[in-house]
C-alpha positions in Angstrom: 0.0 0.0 0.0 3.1 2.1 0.6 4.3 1.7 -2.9 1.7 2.6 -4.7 1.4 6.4 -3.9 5.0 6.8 -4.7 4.2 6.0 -8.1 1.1 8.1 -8.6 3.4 10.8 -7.3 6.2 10.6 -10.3 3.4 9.7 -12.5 1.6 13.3 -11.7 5.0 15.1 -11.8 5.4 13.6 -15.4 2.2 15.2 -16.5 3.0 18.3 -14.6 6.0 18.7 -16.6 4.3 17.6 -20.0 1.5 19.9 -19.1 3.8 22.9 -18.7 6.1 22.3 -21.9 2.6 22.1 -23.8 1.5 25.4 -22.7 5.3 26.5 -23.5 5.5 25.8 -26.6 1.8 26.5 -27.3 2.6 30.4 -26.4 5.8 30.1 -28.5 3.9 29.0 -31.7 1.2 32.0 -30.8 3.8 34.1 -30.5 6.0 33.0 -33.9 2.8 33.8 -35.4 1.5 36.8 -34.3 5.6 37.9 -35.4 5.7 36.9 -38.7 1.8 38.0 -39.5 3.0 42.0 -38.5 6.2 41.3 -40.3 4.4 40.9 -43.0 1.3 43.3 -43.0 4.6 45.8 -42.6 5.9 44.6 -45.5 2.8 44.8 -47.4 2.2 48.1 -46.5 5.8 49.3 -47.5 5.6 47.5 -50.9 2.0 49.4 -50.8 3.6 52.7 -50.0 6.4 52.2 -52.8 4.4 51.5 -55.3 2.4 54.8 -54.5 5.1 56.8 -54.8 6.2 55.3 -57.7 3.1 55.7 -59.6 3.3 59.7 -58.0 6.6 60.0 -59.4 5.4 58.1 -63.0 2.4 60.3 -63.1 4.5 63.7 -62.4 7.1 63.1 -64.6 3.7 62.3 -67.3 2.8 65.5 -66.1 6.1 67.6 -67.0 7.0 66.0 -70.0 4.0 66.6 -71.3 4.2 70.2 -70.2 7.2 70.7 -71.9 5.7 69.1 -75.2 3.1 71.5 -75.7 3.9 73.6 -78.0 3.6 77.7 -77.3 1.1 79.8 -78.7 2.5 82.2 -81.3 1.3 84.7 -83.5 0.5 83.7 -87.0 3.7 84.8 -89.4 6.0 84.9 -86.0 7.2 81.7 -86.9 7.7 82.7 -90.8 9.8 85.8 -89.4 12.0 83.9 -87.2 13.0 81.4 -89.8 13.6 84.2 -92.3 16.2 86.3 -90.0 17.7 82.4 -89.0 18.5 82.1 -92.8 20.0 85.4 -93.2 22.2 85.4 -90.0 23.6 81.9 -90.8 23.8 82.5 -94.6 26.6 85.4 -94.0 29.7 84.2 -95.5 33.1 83.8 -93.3 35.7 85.1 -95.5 38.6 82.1 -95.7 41.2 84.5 -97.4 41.5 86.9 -93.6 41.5 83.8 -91.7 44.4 82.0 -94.1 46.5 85.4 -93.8 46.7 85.5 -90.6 47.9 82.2 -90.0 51.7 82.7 -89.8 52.3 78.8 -89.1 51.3 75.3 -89.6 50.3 74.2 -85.6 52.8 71.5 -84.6 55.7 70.4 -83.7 59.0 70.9 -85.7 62.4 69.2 -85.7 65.4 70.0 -87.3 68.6 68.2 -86.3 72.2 70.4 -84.9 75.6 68.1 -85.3 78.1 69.1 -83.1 81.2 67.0 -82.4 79.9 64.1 -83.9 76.8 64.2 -81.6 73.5 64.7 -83.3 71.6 67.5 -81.3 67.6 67.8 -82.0 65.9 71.1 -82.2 62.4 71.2 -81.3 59.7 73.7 -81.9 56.3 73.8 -81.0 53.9 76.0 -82.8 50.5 76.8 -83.2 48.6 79.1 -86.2 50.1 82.4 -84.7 52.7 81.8 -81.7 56.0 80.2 -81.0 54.9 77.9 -77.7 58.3 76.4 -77.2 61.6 76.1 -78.1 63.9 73.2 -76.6 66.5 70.1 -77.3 66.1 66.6 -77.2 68.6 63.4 -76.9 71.2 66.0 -75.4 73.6 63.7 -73.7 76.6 64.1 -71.5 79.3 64.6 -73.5 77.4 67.7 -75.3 76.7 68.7 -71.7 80.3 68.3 -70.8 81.9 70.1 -74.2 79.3 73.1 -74.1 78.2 73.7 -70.5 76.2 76.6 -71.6 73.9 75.1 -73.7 71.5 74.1 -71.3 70.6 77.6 -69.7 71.5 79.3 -73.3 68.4 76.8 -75.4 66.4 78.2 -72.1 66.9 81.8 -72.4 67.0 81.9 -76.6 63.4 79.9 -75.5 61.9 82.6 -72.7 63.4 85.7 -75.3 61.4 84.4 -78.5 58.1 82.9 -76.8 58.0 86.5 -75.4 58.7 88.6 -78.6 57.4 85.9 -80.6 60.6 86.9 -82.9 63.9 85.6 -83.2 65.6 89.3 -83.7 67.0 91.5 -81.2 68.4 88.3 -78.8 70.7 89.5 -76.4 73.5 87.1 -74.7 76.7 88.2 -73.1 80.3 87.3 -75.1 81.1 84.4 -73.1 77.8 82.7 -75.1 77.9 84.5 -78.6 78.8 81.5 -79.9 76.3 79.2 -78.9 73.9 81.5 -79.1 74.6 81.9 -83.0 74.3 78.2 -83.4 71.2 78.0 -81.6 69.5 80.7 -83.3 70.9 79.2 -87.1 69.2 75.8 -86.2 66.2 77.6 -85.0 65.3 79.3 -87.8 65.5 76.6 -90.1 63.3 74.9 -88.1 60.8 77.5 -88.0 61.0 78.0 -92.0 58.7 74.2 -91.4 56.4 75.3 -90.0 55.9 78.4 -92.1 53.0 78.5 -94.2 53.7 78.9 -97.7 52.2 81.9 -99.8 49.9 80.4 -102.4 51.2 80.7 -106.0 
């Protein structure tokens, strides 16, 4: 008789437990529920909202563009006028011979080549229609450097002087570089005479 209530006892704890993990997970799948039912009204209504805007933006954009479409009112013969003084503004001529004089050179660049001491020295001219840009030397390699220490700072004064007075007259250098200079200037003349353009015969 002793025995038997001990078992009743676990056997009502059992269904205690069981009871308890019912309602448990009974009020978890309520609540998984309830969660993913807003998540989705929310999501509903945002796709909702989107598409309202979108169909506001569609419709505007309907709106202006066909706004800008519409043609304006005018006066009858305005239209006639307009096209008349068009024709006559763009039918003026541009005289080519001013333009042509004008032009002293060819745009470019122009290269003639200087030999000195069996070293090849490139003079190099840029140009465009009416101005002398630049004036330098390529390849110059050390033993130019080392013969003719000047010529570095004399090909960058002849340059300054002439991009200035756009003329290769009236150069000043001091004795010490007369020669040089005279070399220099020889070579870049003849390279200017390139880019020259030629009177038409």
């Amino acid at each position: 008789m002793k025995d038997n209530p001990r078992i009743m006892v676990f056997r009502l704890k059992e269904l205690i437990y069981t009871g308890i993990f019912i309602i448990l997970g009974i009020l978890l799948i309520i609540l998984m529920v309830y969660m993913f039912s807003s998540k989705g009204s929310s999501d509903k209504n945002a796709s909702a909202g989107e598409l309202s805007t979108t169909a506001n933006d569609f419709t505007g954009s309907m709106k202006t563009a066909s706004e800008v479409t519409t043609p304006a009112e005018t006066t009858p013969g305005a239209d006639d006028e307009a096209r008349a003084s068009a024709e006559t503004t763009s039918a003026a001529p541009v005289p080519e011979s001013s333009s042509a004089a004008a032009n002293q050179y060819i745009p470019g660049v122009y290269t003639s080549s200087l030999m000195l001491n069996n070293s090849t020295l490139e003079i190099q001219v840029c140009v465009d229609s009416n101005h002398i840009n630049s004036v330098s030397i390529n390849n110059m390699d050390e033993a130019i450097t080392t013969m003719y220490p000047l010529m570095s700072n004399s090909i960058n004064d002849i340059s300054n002087q002439i991009v200035n007075s756009q003329s290769l007259e009236n150069i000043t250098y001091t004795e010490d570089c007369r020669y040089t200079y005279i070399i220099l200037l020889d070579a870049i003349a003849t390279t200017l005479e390139k880019a020259k353009v030629q009177p038409e015969v």
